[in-house]
C-alpha positions in Angstrom: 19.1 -16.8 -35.2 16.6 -17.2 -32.8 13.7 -14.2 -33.0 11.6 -15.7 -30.2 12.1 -14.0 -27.4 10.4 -16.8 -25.1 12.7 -19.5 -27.4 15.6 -17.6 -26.2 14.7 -17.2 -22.7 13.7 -20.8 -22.3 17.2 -21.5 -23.7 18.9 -19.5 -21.3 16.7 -20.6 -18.5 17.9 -24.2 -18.7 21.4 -23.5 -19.8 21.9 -21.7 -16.7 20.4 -24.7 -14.7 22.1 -27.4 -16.4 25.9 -25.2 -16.9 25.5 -23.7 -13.1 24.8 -27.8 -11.7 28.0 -28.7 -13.8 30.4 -26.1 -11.7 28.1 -27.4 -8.4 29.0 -31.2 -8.7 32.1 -31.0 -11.5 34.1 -28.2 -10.7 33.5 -27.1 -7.5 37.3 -27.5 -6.6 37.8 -24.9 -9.2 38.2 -21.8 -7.9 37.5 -19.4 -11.3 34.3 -21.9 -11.7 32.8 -21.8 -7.9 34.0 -18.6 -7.0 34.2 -16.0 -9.6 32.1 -17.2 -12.2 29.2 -17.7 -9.8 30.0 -14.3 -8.8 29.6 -12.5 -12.0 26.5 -14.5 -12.8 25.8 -12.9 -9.6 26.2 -9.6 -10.4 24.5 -9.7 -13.6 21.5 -11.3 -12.5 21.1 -8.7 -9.6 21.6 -6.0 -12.3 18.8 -7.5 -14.3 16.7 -7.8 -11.2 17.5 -4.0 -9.9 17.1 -2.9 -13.4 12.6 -4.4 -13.5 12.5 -2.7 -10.0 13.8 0.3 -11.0 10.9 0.7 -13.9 8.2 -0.7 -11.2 7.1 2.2 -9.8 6.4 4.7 -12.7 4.8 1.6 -14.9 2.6 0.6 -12.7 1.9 4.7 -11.8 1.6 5.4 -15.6 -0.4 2.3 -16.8 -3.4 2.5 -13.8 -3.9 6.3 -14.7 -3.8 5.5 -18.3 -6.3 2.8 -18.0 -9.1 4.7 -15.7 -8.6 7.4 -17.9 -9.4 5.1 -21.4 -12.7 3.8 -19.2 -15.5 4.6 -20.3 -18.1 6.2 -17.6 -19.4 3.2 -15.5 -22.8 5.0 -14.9 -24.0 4.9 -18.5 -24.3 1.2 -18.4 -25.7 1.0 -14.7 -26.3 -2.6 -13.9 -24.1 -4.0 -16.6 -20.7 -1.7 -15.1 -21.6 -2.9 -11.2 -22.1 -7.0 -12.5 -18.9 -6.7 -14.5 -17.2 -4.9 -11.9 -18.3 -7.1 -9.2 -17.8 -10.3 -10.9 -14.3 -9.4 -11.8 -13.4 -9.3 -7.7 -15.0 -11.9 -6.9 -13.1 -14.2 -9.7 -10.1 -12.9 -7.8 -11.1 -13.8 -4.6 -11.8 -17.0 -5.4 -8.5 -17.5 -6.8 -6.8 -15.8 -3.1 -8.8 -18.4 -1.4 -8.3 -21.6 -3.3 -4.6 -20.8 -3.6 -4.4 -20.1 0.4 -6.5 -23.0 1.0 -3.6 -25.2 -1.1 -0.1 -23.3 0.4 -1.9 -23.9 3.8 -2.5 -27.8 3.4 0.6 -28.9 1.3 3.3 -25.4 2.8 4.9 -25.1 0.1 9.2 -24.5 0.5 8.6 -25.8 4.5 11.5 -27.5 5.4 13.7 -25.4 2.8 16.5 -23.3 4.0 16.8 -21.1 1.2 18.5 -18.2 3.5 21.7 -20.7 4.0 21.9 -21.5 0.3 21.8 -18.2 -1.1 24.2 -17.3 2.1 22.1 -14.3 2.8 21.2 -12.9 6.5 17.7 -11.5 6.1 15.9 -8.6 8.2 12.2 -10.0 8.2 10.0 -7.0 9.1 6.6 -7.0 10.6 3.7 -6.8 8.7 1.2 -4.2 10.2 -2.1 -5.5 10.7 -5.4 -5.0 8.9 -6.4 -1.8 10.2 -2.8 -0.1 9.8 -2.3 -1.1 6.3 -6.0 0.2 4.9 -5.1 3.5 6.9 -1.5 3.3 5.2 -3.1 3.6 1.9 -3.3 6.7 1.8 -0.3 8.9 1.9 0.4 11.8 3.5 3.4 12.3 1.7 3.8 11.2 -2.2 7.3 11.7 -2.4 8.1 9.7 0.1 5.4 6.6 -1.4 7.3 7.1 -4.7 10.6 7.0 -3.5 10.1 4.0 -0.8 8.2 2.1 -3.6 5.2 1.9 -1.4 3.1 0.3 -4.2 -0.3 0.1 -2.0 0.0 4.0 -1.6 1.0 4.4 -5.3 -1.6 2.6 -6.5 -4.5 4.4 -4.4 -2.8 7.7 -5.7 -3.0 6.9 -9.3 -6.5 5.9 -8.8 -7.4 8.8 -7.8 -6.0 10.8 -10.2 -7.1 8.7 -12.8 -10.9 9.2 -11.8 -10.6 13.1 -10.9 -8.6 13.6 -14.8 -11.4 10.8 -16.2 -14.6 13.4 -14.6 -12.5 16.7 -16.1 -13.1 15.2 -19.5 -11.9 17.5 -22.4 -10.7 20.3 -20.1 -7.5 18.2 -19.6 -7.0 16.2 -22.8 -3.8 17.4 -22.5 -2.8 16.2 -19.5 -4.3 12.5 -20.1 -2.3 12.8 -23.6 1.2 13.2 -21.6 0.3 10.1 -19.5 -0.6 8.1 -22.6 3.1 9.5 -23.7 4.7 8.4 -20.6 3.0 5.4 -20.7 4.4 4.3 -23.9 7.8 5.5 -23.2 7.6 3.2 -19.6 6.1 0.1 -21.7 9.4 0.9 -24.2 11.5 1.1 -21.7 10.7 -2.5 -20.1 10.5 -3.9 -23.8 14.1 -2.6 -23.5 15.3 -4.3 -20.3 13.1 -7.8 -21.3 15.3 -7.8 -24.2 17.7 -8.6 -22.1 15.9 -11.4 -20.2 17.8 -14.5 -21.8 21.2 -13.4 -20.6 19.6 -12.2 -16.6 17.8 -15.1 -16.4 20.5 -17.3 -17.6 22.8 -15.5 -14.6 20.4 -15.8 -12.3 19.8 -20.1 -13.1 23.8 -20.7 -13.4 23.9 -18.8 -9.7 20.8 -21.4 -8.8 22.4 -24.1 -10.6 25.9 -24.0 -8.5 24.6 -22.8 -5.2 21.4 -24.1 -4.3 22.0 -28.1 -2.5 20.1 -30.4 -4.9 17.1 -30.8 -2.2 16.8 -27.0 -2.3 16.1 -27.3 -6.1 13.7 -29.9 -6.5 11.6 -27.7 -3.9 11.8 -25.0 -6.6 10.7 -27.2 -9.2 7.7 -28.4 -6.9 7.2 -25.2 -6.6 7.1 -24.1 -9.9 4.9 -27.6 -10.7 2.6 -26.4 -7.9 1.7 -22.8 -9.8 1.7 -24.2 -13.1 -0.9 -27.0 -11.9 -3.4 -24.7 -9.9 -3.7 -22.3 -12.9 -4.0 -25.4 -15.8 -6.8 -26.5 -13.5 -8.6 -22.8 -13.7 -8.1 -22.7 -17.2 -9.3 -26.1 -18.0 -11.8 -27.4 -14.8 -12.5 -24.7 -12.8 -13.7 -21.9 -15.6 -15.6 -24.3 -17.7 -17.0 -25.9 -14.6 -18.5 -22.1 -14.0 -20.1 -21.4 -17.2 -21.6 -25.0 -17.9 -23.0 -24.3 -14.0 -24.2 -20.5 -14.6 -24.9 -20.9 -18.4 -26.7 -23.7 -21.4 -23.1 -23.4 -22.4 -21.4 -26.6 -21.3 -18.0 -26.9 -19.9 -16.7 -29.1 -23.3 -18.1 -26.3 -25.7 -16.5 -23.8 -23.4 -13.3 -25.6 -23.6 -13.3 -26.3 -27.3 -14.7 -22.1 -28.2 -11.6 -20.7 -26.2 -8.9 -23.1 -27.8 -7.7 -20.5 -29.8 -7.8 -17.9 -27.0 -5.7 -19.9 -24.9 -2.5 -20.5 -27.6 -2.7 -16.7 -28.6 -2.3 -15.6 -24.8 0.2 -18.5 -24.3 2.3 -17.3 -27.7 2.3 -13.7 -26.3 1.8 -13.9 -23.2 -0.1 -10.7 -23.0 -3.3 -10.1 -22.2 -3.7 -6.6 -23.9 -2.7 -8.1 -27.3 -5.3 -10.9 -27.0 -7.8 -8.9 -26.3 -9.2 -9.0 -30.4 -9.2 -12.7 -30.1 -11.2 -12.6 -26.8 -14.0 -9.9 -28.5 -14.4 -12.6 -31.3 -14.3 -15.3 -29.1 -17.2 -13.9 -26.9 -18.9 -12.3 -29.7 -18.5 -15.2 -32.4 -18.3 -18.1 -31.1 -20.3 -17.5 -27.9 -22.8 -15.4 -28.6 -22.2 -12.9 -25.8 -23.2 -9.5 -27.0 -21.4 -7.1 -28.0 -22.4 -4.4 -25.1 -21.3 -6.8 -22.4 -17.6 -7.9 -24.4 -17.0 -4.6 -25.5 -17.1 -3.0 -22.4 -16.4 -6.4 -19.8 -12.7 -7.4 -22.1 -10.9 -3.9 -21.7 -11.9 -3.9 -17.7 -10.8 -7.5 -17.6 -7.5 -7.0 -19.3 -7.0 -4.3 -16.9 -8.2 -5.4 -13.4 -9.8 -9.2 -13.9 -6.4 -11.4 -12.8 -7.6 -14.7 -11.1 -4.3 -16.0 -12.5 -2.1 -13.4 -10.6 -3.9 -14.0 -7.9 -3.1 -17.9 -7.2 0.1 -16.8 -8.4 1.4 -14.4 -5.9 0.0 -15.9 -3.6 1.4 -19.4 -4.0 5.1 -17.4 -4.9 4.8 -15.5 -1.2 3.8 -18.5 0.8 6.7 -20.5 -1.0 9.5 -17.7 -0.4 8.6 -16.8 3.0 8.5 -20.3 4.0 11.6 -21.0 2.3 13.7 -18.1 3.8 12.5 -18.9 7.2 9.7 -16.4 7.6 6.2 -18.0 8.0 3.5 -16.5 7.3 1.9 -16.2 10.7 -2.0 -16.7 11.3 -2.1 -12.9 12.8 -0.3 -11.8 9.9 -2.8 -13.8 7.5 -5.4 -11.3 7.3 -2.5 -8.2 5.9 -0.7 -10.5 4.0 -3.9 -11.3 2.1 -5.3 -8.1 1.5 -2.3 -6.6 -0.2 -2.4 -9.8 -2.3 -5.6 -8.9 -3.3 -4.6 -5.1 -4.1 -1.6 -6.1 -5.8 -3.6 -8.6 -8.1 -6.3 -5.9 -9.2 -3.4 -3.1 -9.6 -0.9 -5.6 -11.9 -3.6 -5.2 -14.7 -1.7 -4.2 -18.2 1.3 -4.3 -16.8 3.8 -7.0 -18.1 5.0 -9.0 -16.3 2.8 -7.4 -14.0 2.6 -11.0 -11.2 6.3 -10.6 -10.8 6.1 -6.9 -10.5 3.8 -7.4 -7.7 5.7 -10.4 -5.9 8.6 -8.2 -5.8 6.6 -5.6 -3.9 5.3 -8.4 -0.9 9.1 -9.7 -0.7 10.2 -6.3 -0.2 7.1 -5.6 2.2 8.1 -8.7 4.2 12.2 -7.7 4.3 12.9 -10.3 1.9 16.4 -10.4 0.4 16.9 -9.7 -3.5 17.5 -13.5 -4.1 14.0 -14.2 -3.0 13.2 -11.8 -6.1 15.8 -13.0 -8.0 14.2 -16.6 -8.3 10.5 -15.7 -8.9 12.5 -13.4 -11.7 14.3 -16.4 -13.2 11.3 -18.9 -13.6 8.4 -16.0 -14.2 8.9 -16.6 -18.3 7.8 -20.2 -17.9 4.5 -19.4 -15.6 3.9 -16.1 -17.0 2.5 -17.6 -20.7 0.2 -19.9 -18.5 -0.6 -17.2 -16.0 -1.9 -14.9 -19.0 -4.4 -17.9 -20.6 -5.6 -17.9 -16.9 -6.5 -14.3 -17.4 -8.2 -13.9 -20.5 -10.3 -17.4 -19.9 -11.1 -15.6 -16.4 -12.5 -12.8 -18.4 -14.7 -15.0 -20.7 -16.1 -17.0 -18.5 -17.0 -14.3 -16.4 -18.7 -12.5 -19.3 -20.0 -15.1 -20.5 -21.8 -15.4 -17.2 -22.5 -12.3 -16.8 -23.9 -12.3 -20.6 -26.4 -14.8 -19.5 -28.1 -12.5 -16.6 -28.3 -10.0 -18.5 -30.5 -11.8 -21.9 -33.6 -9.6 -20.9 -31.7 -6.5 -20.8 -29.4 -6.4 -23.7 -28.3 -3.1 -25.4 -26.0 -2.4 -28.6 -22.7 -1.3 -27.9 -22.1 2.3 -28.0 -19.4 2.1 -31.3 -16.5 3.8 -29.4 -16.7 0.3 -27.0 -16.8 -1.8 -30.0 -14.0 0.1 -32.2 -11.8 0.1 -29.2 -12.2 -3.0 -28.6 
């Protein structure tokens, strides 16, 4: 028996493809095949799907308070906390603007008519502009944000809590305690539902498999080839490229210090559990001190995703061109920003790039089928999308390691045991 849970998702990725292609081309004249077996797939794949949305908003409300609470104060370290910080966003817009700059030359899913293969009718609605959705941050009612799954308001609002609980200190260890609580029981809870993953992503691929025209399918694939090859690049060109540029560190020795980074994240896809083998990585085999990795890796696990950031971006140019909605040039400027927002808020939460793509498709009026296939091939970019990460955060440290050699401090020893 398989314990794996990737093994068995990988298994029921293709065997959805390859059995769902047999009842396309082999028994489509068969009614029980084409017609009702598609439609259970159906219906258990939307299940799966409705069942991660349903645990979207309360993870990602739980996990961002959680994580500016756990902080430590940014004003102790001064310089250090702004560098970090700052470095961290730009790493992420970097990766907005070199995925943008590829979906806008090569389009991916132009040409595609996903909407007639899914035989959906889809109610596209307009994205505000700029100005409209900064004001639209801010709620002026939270009920309504939590119950519309508005995830930029959510997100601001759990912020904010997060920083008024975090300057309370002791007065309201309680409270932060029954977040931490209902933060574990929400990270339970979509343990619980991903157990489930092999036979919902095995649906949703057999529906794929016998309804999408074989055109349609091989856009997918160049899809998914397009996403996998952008963030293989950032792991393996673009990151060492930056610290061989900013540091004496050259872009081989960077390569060959973060091999065993890169096969822990890929394993676990998870960039919480590889933060211990990014500390010894920074501290051991790069030298970075231990002030800068103890307090740059938690920050980066939690807000440093350069990864999800090509990859949203990439998924939302893909679907909307695919389902007939372009992405206009007016629209550009929105679009981008809540890809930005999105990327910084999906930080410790798994799964956290399709959490955040399903958020822009329903922004945009996309249908559930356009969530359904960034659902069915997440597993296979998800391990990749996590080595993205946690490379992101070395090199960034590492860089940010190197301007600060004439003003280097010990770690205060809560950093380095949390850590």
């Amino acid at each position: 028996m398989l314990k794996s849970l990737s093994a068995r998702i990988f298994i029921g990725l293709f065997a959805g493809v390859i059995l769902g292609s047999l009842v396309q081309y082999l028994l489509s004249d068969l009614h029980f095949f084409s017609g009702t077996l598609v439609d259970i797939a159906s219906g258990v794949g939307t299940m799966f799907v409705n069942m991660i949305m349903m645990l979207v908003v309360p993870l990602v409300f739980f996990s961002i308070v959680c994580g500016v609470c756990e902080l430590q104060d940014l004003r102790s370290f001064g310089r250090l906390g702004g560098k970090t910080f700052g470095f961290y966003i730009i790493n992420t817009i970097v990766g907005i603007s070199a995925a943008l700059a590829v979906c806008l030359l090569l389009r991916p899913g132009e040409g595609v008519d996903m909407s007639g293969a899914t035989g959906v009718t889809i109610n596209a609605t307009e994205l505000p502009n700029l100005m409209a959705l900064i004001v639209g941050i801010v709620p002026s009612n939270p009920i309504q944000a939590f119950t519309s799954g508005n995830m930029l308001q959510v997100i601001f609002m759990a912020l904010l809590l997060g920083g008024v609980m975090k300057s309370m200190g002791d007065t309201v260890a309680g409270a932060v305690k029954g977040f931490q609580t209902g933060n574990k029981i929400m990270m339970k809870l979509i343990s619980v539902v991903m157990q489930l993953a092999p036979i919902g992503v095995f649906a949703l691929m057999f529906k794929l498999g016998a309804t999408l025209e074989a055109a349609v399918f091989f856009s997918v694939l160049e899809y998914l080839g397009l996403i996998i090859g952008l963030l293989v690049l950032w792991v393996f060109i673009v990151y060492p490229a930056a610290v061989g540029l900013f540091t004496p560190i050259s872009a081989k020795t960077f390569r060959e210090k973060t091999q065993e980074q890169i096969l822990f994240s890929f394993s676990t896809a998870s960039s919480n559990a590889t933060i211990p083998v990014t500390m010894r990585t920074l501290t051991e085999k790069l030298g970075v001190n231990k002030a800068v990795a103890g307090f740059g890796v938690p920050l980066g696990a939690t807000m440093n995703m350069g990864g999800v950031a090509i990859y949203i971006t990439v998924a939302i140019f893909f679907i909307a061109n695919a389902f007939g909605t372009p992405i206009t040039m007016e629209q550009l400027p929105t679009v981008l920003f809540s890809i930005f927002l999105l990327a910084v808020g999906a930080g410790g939460v798994p799964g956290g790039g399709m959490v955040m793509i399903g958020v822009m498709i329903h922004q945009m009026g996309l249908p559930v089928e356009a969530f359904a296939l960034v659902a069915a091939l997440d597993r296979l970019i998800d391990m990749i999308l996590t080595s993205c990460n946690v490379v992101g955060d070395t090199a960034v440290l590492t860089i940010v390691d190197q301007t600060e050699k004439e003003h280097h401090v010990e770690a205060p020893e809560a950093l380095v045991d949390r850590a």
